[in-house]
C-alpha positions as CSV (number, residue, x, y, z in Angstrom):
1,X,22.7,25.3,19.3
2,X,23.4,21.4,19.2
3,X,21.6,19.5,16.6
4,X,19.0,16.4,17.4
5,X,18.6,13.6,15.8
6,X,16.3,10.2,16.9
7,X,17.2,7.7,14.8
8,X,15.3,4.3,14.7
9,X,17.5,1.4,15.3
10,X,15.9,-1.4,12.2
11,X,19.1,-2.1,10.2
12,X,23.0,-2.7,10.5
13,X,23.7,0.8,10.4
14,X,21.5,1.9,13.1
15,X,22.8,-0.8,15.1
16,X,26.5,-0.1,14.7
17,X,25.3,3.2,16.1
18,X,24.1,2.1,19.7
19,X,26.2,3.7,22.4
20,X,28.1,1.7,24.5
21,X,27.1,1.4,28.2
22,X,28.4,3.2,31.3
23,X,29.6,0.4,32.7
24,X,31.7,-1.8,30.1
25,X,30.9,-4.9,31.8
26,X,27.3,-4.4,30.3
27,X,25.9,-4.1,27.0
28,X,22.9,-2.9,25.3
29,X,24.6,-4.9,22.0
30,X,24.1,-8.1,23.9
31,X,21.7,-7.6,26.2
32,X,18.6,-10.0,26.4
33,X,17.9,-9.4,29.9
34,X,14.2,-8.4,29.0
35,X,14.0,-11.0,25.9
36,X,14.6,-13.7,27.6
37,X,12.8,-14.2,31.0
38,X,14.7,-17.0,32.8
39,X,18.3,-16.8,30.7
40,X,18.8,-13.7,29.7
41,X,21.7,-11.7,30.6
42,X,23.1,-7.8,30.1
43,X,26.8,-8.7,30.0
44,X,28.9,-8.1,27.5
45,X,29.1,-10.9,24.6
46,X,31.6,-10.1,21.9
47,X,30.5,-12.9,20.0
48,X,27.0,-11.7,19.6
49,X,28.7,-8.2,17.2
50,X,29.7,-10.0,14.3
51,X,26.6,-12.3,13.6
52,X,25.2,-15.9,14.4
53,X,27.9,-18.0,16.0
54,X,29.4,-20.6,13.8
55,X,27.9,-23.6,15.8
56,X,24.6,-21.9,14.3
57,X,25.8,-21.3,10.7
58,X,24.0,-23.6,8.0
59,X,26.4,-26.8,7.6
60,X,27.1,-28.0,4.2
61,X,26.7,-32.0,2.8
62,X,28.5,-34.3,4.2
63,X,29.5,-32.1,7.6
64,X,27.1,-34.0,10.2
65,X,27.1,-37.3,8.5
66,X,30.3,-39.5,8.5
67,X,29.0,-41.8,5.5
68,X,28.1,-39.3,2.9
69,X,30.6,-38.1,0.2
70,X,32.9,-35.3,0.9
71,X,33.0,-34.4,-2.8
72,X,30.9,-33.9,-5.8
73,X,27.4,-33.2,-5.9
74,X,24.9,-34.0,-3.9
75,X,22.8,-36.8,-5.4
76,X,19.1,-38.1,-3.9
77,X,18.9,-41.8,-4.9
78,X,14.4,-41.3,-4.4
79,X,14.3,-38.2,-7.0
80,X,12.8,-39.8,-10.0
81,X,14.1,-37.0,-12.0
82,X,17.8,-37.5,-10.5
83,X,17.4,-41.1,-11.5
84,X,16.0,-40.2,-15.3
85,X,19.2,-38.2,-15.7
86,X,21.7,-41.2,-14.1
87,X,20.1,-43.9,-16.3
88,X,22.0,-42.7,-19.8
89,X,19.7,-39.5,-20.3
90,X,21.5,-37.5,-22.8
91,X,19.3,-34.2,-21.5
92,X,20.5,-32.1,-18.9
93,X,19.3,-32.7,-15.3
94,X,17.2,-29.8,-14.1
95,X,17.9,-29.2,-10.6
96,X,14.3,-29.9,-8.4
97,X,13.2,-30.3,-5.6
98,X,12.2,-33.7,-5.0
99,X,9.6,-32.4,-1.9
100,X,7.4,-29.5,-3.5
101,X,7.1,-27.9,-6.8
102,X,10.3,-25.5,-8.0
103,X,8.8,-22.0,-7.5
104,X,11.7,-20.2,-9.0
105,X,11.2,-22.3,-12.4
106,X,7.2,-21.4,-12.3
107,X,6.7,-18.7,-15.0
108,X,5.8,-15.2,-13.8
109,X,2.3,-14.6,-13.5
110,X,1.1,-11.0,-14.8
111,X,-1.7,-11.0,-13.3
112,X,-1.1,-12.3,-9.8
113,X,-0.8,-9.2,-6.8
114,X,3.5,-9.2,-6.4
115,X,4.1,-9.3,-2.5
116,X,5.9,-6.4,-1.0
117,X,8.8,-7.1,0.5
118,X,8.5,-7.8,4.3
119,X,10.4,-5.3,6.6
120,X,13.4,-7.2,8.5
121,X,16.9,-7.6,9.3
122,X,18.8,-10.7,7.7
123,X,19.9,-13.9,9.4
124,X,23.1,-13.3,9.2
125,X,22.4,-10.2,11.4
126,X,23.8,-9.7,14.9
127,X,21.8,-11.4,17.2
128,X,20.4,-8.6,19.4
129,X,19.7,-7.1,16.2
130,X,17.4,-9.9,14.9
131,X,15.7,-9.4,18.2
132,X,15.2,-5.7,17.5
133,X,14.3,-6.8,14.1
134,X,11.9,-9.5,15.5
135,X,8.6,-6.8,14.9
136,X,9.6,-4.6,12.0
137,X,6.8,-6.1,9.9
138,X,4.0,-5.5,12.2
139,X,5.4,-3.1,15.1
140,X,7.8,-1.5,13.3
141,X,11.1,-0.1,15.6
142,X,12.0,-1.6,18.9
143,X,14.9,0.7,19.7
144,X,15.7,4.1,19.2
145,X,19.2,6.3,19.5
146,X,19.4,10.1,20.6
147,X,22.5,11.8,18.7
148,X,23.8,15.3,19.4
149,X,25.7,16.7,16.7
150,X,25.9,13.4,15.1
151,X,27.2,11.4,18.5
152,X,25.0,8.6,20.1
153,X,23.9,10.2,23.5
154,X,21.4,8.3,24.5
155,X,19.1,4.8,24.0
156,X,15.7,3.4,24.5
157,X,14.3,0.1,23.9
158,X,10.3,-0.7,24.4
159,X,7.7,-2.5,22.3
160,X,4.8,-4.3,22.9
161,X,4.7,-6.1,25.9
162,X,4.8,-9.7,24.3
163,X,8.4,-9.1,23.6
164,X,9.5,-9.1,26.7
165,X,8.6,-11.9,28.9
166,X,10.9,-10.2,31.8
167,X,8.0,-7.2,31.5
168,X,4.9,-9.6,31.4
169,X,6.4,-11.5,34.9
170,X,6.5,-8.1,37.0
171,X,3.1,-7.1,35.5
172,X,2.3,-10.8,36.4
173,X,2.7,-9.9,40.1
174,X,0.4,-7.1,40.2
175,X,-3.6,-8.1,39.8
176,X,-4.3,-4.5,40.1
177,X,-2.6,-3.3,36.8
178,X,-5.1,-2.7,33.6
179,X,-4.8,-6.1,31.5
180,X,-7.2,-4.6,28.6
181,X,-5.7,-2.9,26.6
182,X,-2.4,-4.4,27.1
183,X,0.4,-1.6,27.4
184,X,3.6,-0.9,25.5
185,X,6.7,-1.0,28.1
186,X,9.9,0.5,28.0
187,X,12.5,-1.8,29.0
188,X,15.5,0.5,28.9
189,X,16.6,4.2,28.8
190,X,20.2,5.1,29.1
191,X,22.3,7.9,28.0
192,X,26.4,7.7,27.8
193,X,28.5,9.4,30.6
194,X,29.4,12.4,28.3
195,X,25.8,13.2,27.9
196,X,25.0,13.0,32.2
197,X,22.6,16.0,33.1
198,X,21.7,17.2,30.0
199,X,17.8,16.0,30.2
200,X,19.0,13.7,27.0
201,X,17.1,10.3,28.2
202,X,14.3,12.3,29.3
203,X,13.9,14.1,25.8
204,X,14.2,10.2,24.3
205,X,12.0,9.1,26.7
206,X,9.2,11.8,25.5
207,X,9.8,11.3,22.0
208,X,9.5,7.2,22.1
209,X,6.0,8.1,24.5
210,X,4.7,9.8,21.4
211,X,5.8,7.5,18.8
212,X,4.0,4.7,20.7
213,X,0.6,6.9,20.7
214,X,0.9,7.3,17.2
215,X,0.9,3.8,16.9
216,X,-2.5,3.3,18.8
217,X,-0.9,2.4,22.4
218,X,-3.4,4.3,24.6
219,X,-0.6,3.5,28.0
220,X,3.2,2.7,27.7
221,X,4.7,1.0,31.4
222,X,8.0,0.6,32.7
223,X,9.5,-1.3,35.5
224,X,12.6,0.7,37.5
225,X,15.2,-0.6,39.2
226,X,15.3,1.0,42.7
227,X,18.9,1.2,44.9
228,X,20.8,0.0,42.2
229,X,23.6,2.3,41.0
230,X,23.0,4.7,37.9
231,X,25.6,2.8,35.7
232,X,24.5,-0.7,36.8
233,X,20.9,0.0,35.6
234,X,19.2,0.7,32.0
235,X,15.4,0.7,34.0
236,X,16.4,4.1,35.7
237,X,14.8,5.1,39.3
238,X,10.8,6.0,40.1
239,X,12.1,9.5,40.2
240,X,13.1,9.8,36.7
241,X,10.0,8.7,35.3
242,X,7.7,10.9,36.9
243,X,9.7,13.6,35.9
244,X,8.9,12.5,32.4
245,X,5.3,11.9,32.8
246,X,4.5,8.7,34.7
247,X,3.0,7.9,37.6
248,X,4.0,4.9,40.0
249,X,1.2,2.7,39.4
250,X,2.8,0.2,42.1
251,X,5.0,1.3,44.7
252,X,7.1,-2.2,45.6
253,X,10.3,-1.1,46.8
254,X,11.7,-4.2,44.7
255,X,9.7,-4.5,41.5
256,X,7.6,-0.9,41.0
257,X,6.0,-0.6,38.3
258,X,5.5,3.1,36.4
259,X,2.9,4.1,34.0
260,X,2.0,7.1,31.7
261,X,-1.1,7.2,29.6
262,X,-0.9,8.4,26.3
């Protein structure tokens, strides 16, 4: 008997867990085919599995601006209290900030409600996974895994339709779809080559179906990719998702559209 597990993709260890895609010239690490409406691209982007590229990494003083000091610290001339401390002050300069008040020096209030810490990946996160990341504090997961006996056999992304401005221009072609209430969408369902004809994206597809009810979605839509070959597609065919539960809700033999009520 071969042990399931669904695992929620919402931190670096989930990611690192994503299967790679049938066809190595795509990947779901890199993909923001569906996040991006007009640029986005499922090709494989090494540069995107480490973290932010450099040209988007914080730069330190002095890197953009050839007249500032390469050395020492940095010094703002319109801080009163930087001044106090240059003008012979024998105290110590307290480091400030010259444009609001210093919240880390305020003293702790005991009585002031402490803020739970907001659900989220950090900036120095890959950047498909901020995009996974993008809803954790409202949402919650955007992608899920399927392993057997511990292997990654299968993957599904979906959320609510506002992340996915690919999603919203299909449903944009269709006056006839429901616009109240909005849907969730599944954007992709793939399973590895290993895990072919074992009903594996199906049982994901279920699963992520149910997880989206319990999280008030009364429909969840998603937008196949007809004539295109299995390994070239993460959308899957018409066929596939009636066989978990849909029904074609437009029949375009470019851009159909699929929907299940939950």
């Amino acid at each position: 008997m071969s042990s399931i597990r669904i695992v929620d993709v919402i931190d670096r260890a989930g990611f690192d867990r994503i299967p790679p895609c049938a066809d190595p010239g795509f990947d779901h690490r890199s993909c923001d085919y569906w996040e991006d409406d007009r640029r986005g691209s499922k090709a494989i982007r090494l540069s995107w599995l480490e973290g932010p590229a450099a040209a988007d990494a914080p730069r330190g003083p002095g890197t953009d601006n050839p007249f500032a000091p390469t050395s020492g610290p940095g010094f703002n001339p319109f801080d009163p209290r930087a001044s106090a401390g240059s003008a012979g002050s024998t105290g110590t300069a307290r480091r400030a900030n010259p444009f609001g008040d210093d919240e880390a020096d305020e003293p702790e209030n005991p009585f002031a409600p402490r803020r739970a810490p907001r659900p989220g990946v950090g900036s120095d996160a890959p950047r498909k996974l901020q995009l996974l990341g993008r809803g954790l504090a409202v949402f919650g997961s955007y992608a899920k895994i399927l392993e057997v006996d511990g292997e990654p056999a299968a993957w599904c992304q979906f959320g609510p339709l506002s992340a996915y401005p690919r999603a919203q221009r299909v449903r944009d072609l269709y006056r006839q779809l429901p616009t109240s209430p909005l849907p969730a969408v599944i954007t992709c369902i793939a399973s590895t080559t290993a895990a072919r004809g074992q009903g594996r994206a199906k049982e994901l597809v279920l699963a992520v179906a149910e997880d989206l009810a319990g999280r008030g979605f009364s429909a969840v839509e998603a937008y196949p990719e007809p004539g295109t070959r299995p390994d070239a597609t993460s959308a899957a065919t018409p066929a596939f998702w009636v066989g978990c539960g849909f029904t074609v809700a437009v029949d375009d033999e470019r851009f159909p559209v699929v929907r299940r009520e939950l």
